[in-house]
C-alpha positions as CSV (number, residue, x, y, z in Angstrom):
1,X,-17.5,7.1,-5.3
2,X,-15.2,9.0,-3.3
3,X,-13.6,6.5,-0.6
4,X,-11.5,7.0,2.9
5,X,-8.8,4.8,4.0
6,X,-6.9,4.4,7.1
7,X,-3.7,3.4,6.2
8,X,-1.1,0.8,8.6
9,X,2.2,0.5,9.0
10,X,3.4,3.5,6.7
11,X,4.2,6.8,7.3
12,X,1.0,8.2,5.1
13,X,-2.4,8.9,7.8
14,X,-5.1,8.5,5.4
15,X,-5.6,8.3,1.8
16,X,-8.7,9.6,-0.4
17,X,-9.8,7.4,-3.3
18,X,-12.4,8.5,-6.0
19,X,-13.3,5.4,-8.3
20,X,-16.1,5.4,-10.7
21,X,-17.2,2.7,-13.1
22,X,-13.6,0.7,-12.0
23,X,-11.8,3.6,-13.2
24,X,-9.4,5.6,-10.3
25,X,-10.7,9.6,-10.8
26,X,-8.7,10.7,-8.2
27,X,-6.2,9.7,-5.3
28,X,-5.3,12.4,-2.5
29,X,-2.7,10.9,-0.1
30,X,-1.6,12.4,3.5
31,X,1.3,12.2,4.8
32,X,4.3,9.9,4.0
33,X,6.8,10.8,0.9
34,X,5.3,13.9,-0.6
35,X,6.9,13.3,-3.8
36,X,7.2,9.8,-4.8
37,X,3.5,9.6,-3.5
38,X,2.7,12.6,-5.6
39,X,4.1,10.8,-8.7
40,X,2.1,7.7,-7.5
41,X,-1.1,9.3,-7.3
42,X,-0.5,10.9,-11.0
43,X,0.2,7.8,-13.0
44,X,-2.6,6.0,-11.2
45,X,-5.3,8.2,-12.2
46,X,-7.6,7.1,-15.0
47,X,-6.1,3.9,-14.6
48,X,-8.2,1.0,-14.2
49,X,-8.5,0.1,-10.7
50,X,-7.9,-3.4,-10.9
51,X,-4.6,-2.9,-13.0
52,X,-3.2,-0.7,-10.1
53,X,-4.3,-2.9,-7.5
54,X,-2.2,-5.6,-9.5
55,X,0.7,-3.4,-9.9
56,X,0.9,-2.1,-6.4
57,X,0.1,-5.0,-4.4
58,X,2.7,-7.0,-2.4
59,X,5.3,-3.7,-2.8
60,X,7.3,-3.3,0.3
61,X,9.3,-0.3,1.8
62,X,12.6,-1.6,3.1
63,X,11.8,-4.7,6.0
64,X,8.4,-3.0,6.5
65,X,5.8,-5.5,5.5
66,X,3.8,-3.2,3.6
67,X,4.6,0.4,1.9
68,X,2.5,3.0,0.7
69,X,1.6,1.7,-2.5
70,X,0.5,-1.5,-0.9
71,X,-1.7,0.4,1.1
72,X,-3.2,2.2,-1.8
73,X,-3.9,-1.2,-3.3
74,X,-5.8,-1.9,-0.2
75,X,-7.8,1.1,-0.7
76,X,-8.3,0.6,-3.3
77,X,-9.6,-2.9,-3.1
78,X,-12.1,-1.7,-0.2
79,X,-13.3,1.1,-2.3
80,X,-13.8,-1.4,-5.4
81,X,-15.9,-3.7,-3.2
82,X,-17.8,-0.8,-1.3
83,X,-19.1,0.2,-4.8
């Protein structure tokens, strides 16, 4: 199930989850850091969702109170419970 979220509070506008059977197919992010988010979206896919949702929660960029991974987390979290 390919999934849209809205990120706040980061620099990313909106990132594109596909998760099927709890399993992260794909992630397309825009915005934000190209290449650390890049590097994110590779070692998160074929991941189980849950396990990145563990990982990525709670991560925070500089006094921000969330970061782009957080967010992902997030989305990822919605996407889990939309499916």
């Amino acid at each position: 199930m390919r999934y849209t979220y809205l990120p706040r509070g980061v620099c990313s506008r909106r990132m594109d989850v596909d998760v099927e059977d709890g399993k992260i197919r794909s992630v397309e992010i825009l915005g934000g850091c190209d290449g650390n988010l890049k590097g994110i979206t590779k070692l998160v896919q074929g991941m189980d969702a849950q396990r990145a949702i563990d990982l990525l929660s709670g991560i925070r960029c500089g006094f921000k109170e969330t970061s782009c991974p957080d967010q992902l987390a997030k989305a990822l979290r919605q996407a889990l419970d939309q499916g």
